[in-house]
N, C-alpha and C positions, 0 to 999 in steps of 0.2 A: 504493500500500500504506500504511495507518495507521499511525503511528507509536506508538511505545508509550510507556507515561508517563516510563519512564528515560530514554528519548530524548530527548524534548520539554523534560529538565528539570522533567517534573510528578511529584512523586514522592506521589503523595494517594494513598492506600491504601485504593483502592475495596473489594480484596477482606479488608481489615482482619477476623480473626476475631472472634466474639462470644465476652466476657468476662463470667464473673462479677462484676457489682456490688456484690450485696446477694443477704443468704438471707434470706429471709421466715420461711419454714417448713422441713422436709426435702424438702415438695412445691412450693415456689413459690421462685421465683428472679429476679431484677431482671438480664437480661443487657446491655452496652453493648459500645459500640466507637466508632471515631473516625474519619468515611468521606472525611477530608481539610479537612471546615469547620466540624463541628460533629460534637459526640457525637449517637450513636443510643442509644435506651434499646431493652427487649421482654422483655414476661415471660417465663419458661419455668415450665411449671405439667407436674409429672411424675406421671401419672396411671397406677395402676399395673393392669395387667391379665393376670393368671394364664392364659400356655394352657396346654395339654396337649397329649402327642402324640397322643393319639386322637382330637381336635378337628380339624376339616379348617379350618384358618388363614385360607384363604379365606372359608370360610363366617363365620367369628367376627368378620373383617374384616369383611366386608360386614354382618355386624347392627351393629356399632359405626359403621358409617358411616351405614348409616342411623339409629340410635336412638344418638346420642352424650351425649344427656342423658336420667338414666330418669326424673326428675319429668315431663318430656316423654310419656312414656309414657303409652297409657290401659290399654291389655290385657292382664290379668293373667299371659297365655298370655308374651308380651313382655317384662314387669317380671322375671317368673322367670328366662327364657334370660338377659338381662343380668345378674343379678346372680350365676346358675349360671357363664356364662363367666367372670366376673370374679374369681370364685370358685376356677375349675377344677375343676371340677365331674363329674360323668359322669350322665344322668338317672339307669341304673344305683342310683350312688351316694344319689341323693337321696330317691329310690323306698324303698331298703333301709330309710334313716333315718327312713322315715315309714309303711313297714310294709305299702308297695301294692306291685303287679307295676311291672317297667320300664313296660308298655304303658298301666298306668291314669296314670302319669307324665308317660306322652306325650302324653296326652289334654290333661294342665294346660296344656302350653306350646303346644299346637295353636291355641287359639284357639275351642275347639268347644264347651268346657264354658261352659254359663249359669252354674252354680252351683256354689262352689267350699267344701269345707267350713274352715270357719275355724279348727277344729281344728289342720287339716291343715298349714293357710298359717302357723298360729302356731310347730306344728315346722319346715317349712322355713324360716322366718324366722329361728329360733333356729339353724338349722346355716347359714345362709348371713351372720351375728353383724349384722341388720341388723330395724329394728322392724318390725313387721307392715303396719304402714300403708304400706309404700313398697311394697306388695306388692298394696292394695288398690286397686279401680277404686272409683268411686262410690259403686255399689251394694252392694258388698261392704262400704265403709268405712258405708254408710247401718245396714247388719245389725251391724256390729262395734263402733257407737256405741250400739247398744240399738233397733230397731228399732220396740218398744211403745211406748216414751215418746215417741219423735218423731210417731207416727201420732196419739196421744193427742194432744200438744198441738197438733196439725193439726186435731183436730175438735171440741175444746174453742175454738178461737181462731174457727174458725165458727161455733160455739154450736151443734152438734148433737149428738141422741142418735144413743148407736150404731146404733139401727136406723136413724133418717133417713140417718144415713154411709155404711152398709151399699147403703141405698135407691139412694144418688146415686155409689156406687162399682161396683156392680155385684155385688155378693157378698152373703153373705147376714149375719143381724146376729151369727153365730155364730163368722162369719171374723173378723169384726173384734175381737169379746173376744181368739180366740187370739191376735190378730196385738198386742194392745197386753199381752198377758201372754209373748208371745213363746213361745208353745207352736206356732205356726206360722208359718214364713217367706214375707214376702210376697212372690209371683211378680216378677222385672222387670221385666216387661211392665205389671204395676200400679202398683210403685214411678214408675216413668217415667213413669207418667199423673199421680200424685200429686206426684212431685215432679221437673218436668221438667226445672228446671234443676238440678240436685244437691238433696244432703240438709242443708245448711244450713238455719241458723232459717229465714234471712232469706228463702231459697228458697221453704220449707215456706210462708212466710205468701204470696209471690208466688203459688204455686198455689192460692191461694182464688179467683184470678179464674177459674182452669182447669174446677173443678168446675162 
């Protein structure tokens, strides 16, 4: 049978509790303790998350397990639930604030919808007190940064007319006026053709080899 550290004369205090050190912030913490040869240091970082009891705890759990960081995130459907549970939320609730049924609510966080009006994401973002952009995918931030100016200087930096643009995009030279006046939203299906790695300059000018 083992003997125990009082026994032996070893009195080291493996199971020594963890101490406040240092407060960083109200959310960040420097903890330590002394495990018989030397201090342990370890942050505690207190991240705060609103449930609710209408929330199944389980379920809330397991999206924070999987999606524990939302910049991580791409899908809009995604960004919303995190920041709605974080929130405490109810779709319900969020729906009311923005003037749709519960069900057309559900549709944003499904994952289903292509196109999301930005309107829309600009109220939810104001009741969930977080910028619009953490809310956007790519495509949506590509629409939300002005969509005509970026397509413009994608076919000026080519050197062509709209209709040659047109010619080599597929659409006709009529799309392309709206689309740089923003009187029409370009499909994602196109966006992704034109600009296949994101809506950066620097992107925008990489897809001149794509055309």
């Amino acid at each position: 049978m083992a003997q125990s550290d009082s026994e032996t004369g070893n009195d080291r205090p493996f199971h020594q509790k963890w101490h406040i050190w240092d407060k960083i912030s109200d959310k960040l913490f420097i903890l330590t303790r002394f495990n018989g040869k030397f201090y342990e240091y370890a942050p505690l970082v207190i991240y705060p998350i609103h449930l609710t009891f209408h929330e199944k705890v389980t379920e809330v759990q397991k999206f924070f397990l999987k999606h524990p960081n939302p910049s991580a995130i791409s899908a809009i459907g995604d960004k919303l639930r995190f920041y709605r549970y974080q929130k405490g939320l109810l779709q319900k609730d969020i729906a009311a604030s923005i003037g749709v049924d519960k069900e057309t609510y559900m549709n944003y966080e499904t994952g289903t919808r292509e196109n999301y009006s930005l309107d829309k994401l600009q109220q939810i973002a104001a009741l969930l007190e977080i910028d619009i952009t953490c809310l956007l995918d790519d495509y949506h931030k590509f629409l939300y940064d002005g969509q005509g100016e970026q397509i413009k200087k994608l076919r000026k930096r080519r050197k062509l007319t709209q209709g040659k643009f047109a010619e080599e995009t597929g659409v006709c030279k009529t799309t392309i006026k709206d689309w740089e006046h923003n009187k029409a939203r370009i499909s994602k299906e196109t966006y992704k053709f034109l600009f296949p790695s994101g809506s950066s300059s620097t992107e925008a000018q990489n897809s001149e080899n794509i055309l």
